[in-house]
MARGU-85633 format. One record per residue (C-alpha): x, y, z; residue in three letters; residue number from 1. Coordinates in Angstrom, 3 decimals, padded with zeros to 6 digits, always signed. Example, Ala and Ser with C-alpha at 12.3 -4.5 7.8 and 13.67 -1.06 7.14 Angstrom:
BEGIN
R       east      north         up   resn   resi
R   +012.300   -004.500   +007.800    ALA      1
R   +013.670   -001.060   +007.140    SER      2
***
This chain:
BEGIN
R       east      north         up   resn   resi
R   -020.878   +020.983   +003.425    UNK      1
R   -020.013   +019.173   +006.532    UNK      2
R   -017.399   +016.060   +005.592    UNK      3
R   -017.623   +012.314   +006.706    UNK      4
R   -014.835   +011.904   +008.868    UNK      5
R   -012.209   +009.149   +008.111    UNK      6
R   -012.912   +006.220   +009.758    UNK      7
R   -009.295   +004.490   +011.595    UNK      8
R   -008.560   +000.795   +011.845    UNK      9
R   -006.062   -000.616   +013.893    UNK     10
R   -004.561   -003.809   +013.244    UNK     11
R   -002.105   -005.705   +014.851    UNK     12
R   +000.345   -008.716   +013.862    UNK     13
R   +003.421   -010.033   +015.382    UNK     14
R   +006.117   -011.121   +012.856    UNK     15
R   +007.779   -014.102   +013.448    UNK     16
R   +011.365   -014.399   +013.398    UNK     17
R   +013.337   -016.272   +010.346    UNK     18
R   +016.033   -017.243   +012.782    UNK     19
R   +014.198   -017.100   +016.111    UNK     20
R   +016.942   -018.937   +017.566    UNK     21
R   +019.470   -017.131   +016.628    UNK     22
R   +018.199   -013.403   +017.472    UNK     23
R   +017.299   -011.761   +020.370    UNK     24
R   +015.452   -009.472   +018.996    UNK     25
R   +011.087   -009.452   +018.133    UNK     26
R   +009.244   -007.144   +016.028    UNK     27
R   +005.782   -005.826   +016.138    UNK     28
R   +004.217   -004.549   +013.279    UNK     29
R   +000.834   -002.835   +013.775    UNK     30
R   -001.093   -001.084   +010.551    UNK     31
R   -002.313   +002.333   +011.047    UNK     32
R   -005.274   +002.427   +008.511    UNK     33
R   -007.184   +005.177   +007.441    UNK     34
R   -009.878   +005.133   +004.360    UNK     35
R   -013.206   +007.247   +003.305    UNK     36
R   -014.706   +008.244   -000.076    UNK     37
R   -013.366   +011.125   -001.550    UNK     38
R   -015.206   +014.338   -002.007    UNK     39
R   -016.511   +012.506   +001.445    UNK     40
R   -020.169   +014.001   +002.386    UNK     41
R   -020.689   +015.088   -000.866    UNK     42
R   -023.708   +013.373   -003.086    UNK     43
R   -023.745   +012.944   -006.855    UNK     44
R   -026.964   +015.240   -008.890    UNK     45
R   -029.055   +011.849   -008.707    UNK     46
R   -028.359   +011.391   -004.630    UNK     47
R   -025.779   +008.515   -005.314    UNK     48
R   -022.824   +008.765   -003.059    UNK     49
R   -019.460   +009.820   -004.050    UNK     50
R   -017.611   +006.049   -005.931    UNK     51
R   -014.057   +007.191   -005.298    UNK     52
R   -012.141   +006.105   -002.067    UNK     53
R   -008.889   +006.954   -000.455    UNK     54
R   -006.804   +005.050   +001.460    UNK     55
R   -004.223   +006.419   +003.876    UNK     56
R   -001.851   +004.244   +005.695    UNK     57
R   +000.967   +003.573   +007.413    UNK     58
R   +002.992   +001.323   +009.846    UNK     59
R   +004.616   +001.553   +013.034    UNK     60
R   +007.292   -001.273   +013.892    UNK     61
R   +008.102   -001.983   +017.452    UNK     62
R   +011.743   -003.786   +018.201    UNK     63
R   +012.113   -004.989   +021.242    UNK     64
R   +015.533   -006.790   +022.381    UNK     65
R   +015.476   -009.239   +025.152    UNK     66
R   +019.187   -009.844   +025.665    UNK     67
R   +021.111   -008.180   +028.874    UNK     68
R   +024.406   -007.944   +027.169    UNK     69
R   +024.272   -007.809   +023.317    UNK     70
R   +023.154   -004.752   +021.535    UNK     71
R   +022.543   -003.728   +017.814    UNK     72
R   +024.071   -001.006   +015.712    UNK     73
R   +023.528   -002.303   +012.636    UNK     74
R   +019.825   -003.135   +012.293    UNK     75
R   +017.776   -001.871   +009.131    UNK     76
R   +014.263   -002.182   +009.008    UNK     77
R   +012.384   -002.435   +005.573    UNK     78
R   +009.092   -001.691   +004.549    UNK     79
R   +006.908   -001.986   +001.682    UNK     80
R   +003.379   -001.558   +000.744    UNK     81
R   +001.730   -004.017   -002.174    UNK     82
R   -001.395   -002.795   -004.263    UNK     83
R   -002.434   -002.496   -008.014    UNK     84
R   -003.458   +000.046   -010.359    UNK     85
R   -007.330   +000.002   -011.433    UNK     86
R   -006.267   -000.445   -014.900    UNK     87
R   -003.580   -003.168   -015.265    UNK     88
R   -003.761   -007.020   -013.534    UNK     89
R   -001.606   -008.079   -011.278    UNK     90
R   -000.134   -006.810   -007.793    UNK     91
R   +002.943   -004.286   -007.532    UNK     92
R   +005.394   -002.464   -004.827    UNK     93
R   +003.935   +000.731   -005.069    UNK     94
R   +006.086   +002.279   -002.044    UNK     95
R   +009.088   +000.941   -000.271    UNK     96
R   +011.410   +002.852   +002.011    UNK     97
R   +014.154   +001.515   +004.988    UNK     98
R   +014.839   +003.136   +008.157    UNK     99
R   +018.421   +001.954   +010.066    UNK    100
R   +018.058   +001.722   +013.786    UNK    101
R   +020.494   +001.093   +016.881    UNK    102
R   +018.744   -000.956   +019.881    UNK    103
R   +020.671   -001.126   +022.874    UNK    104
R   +020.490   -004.362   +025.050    UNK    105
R   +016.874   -004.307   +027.151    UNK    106
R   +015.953   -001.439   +025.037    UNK    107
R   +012.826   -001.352   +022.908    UNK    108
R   +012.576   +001.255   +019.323    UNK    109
R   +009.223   +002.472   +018.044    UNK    110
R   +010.001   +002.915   +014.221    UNK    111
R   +007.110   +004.423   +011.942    UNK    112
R   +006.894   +003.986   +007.978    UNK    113
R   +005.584   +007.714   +006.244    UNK    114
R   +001.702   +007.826   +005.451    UNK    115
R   +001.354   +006.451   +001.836    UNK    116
R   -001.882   +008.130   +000.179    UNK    117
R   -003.541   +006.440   -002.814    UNK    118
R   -006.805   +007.290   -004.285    UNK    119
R   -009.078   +005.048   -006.377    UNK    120
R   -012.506   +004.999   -008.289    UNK    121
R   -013.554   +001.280   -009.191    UNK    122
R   -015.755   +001.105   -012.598    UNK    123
R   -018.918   +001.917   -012.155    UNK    124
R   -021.902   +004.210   -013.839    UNK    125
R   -022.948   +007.676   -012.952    UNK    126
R   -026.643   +008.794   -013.065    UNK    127
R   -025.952   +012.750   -013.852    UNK    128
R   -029.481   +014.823   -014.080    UNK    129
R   -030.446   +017.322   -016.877    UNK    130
R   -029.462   +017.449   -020.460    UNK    131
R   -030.751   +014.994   -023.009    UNK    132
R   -030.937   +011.648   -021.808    UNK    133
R   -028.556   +008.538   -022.951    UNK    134
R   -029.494   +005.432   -023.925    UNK    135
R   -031.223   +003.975   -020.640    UNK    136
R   -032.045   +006.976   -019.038    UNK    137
R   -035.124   +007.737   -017.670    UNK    138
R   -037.881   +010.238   -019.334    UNK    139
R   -036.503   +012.820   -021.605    UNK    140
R   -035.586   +016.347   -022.297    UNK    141
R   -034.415   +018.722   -019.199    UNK    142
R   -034.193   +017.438   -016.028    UNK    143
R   -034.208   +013.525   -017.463    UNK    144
R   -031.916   +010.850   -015.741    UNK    145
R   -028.861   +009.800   -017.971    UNK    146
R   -026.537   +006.893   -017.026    UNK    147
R   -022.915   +007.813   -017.773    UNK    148
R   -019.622   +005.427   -017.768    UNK    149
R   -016.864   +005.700   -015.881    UNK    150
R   -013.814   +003.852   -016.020    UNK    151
R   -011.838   +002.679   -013.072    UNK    152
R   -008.843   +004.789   -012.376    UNK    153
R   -006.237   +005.255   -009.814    UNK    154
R   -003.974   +003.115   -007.926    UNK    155
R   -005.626   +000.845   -004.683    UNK    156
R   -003.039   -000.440   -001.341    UNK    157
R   -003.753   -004.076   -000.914    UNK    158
R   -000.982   -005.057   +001.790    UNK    159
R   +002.010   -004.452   +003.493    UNK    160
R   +005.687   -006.357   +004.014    UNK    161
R   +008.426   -005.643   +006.868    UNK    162
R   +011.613   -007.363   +007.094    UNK    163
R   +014.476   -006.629   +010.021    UNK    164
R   +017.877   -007.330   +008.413    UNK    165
R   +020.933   -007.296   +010.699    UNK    166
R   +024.203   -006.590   +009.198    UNK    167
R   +022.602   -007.872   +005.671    UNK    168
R   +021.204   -011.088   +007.495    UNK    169
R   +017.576   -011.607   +007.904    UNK    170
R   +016.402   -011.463   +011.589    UNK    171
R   +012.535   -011.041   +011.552    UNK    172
R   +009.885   -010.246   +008.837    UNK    173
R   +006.330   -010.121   +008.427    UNK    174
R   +003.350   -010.426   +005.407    UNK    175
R   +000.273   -009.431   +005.295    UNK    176
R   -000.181   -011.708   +002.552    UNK    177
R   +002.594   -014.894   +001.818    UNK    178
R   +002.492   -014.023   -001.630    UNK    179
R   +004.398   -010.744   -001.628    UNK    180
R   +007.385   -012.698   -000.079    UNK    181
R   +008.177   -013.348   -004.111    UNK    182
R   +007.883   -010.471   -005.188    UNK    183
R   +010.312   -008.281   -003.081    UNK    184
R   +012.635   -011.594   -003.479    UNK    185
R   +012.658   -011.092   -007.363    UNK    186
R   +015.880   -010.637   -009.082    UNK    187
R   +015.977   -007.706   -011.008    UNK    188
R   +016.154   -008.123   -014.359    UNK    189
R   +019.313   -008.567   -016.025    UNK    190
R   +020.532   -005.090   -018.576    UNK    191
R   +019.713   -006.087   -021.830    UNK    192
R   +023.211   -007.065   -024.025    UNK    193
R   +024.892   -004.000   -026.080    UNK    194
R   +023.192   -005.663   -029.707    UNK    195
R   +026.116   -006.760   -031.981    UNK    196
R   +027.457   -004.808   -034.396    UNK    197
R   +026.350   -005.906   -037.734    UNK    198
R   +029.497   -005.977   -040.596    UNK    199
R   +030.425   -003.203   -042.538    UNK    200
R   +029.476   -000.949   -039.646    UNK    201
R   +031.767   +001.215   -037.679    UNK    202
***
């Protein structure tokens, strides 16, 4: 059975720098994104197309310094990519990684991220043929229509964060969405006290 190809979007952002001023150095950040329905080409008993998706992306970072006489040997770049599980509320880091880079004065540095996979199946019900039919099915006996439930599953990418730190200092960063700035700048929660020891114990 011939598959449905994946279809590839390209978009582009430029991050701004926190302390434009103060570094010669820009980054690009340009999303490599690749997504199709998985078991792709492939139709359910009742014709309906295959409900689960997967997503396949990734990011490639372009630094570019403009001074002639300072260079970088210290430069880190981080990356991390935002999304949610189908069963739980609320938007998590579901992959972060760094990669350190050196960037000579003039020079420019292509820096890609890995591919992140993630599949996902939103809610949603099936219409199987044969067997006895379910409440809401169509007809009965062999070869009737049922209408099965299935719950959402999986974990869906949402967005993306970069941030250039130099020597621990922030030089440029970008979001895909403002509010994932909070939640890579999160403290971590504290260790939970050793619990007192109660009298009479040893």
């Amino acid at each position: 059975m011939k598959l449905t190809s994946f279809i590839a979007a390209l978009v582009t952002a430029t991050a701004f720098a926190a302390h434009a001023g103060l570094s010669p150095v820009h980054m690009a950040v340009e999303l490599v994104n690749k997504s199709g329905a998985t078991g792709a080409g492939k139709r359910q008993p009742s014709g309906q197309p295959s409900a689960g998706k997967t997503q396949a992306q990734s990011l490639k970072i372009m630094l570019d310094n403009s001074s002639t006489k300072e260079s970088f040997d210290n430069l880190v770049v981080k990356y991390w990519f935002f999304g949610r599980s189908m069963t739980e509320r609320g938007v998590k880091v579901l992959v972060e990684g760094e990669r350190k880079v050196s960037l000579a004065a003039r020079a420019k540095e292509l820096v890609e991220s890995e591919v992140v996979t993630k599949s996902y199946t939103e809610a949603h019900n099936n219409l199987v043929m044969g067997g006895n039919p379910v409440r809401g099915g169509q007809g009965g006996g062999q070869g009737a229509v049922q209408s099965v439930k299935v719950p959402a599953s999986g974990e869906k990418i949402m967005g993306h964060a970069v941030r250039l730190m130099n020597d621990g200092k922030v030089v440029a960063e970008f979001f895909s969405d403002v509010t994932y700035k909070a939640i890579i700048d999160k403290p971590a929660a504290a260790a939970p006290a050793p619990a007192a020891n109660k009298a009479g114990n040893k």
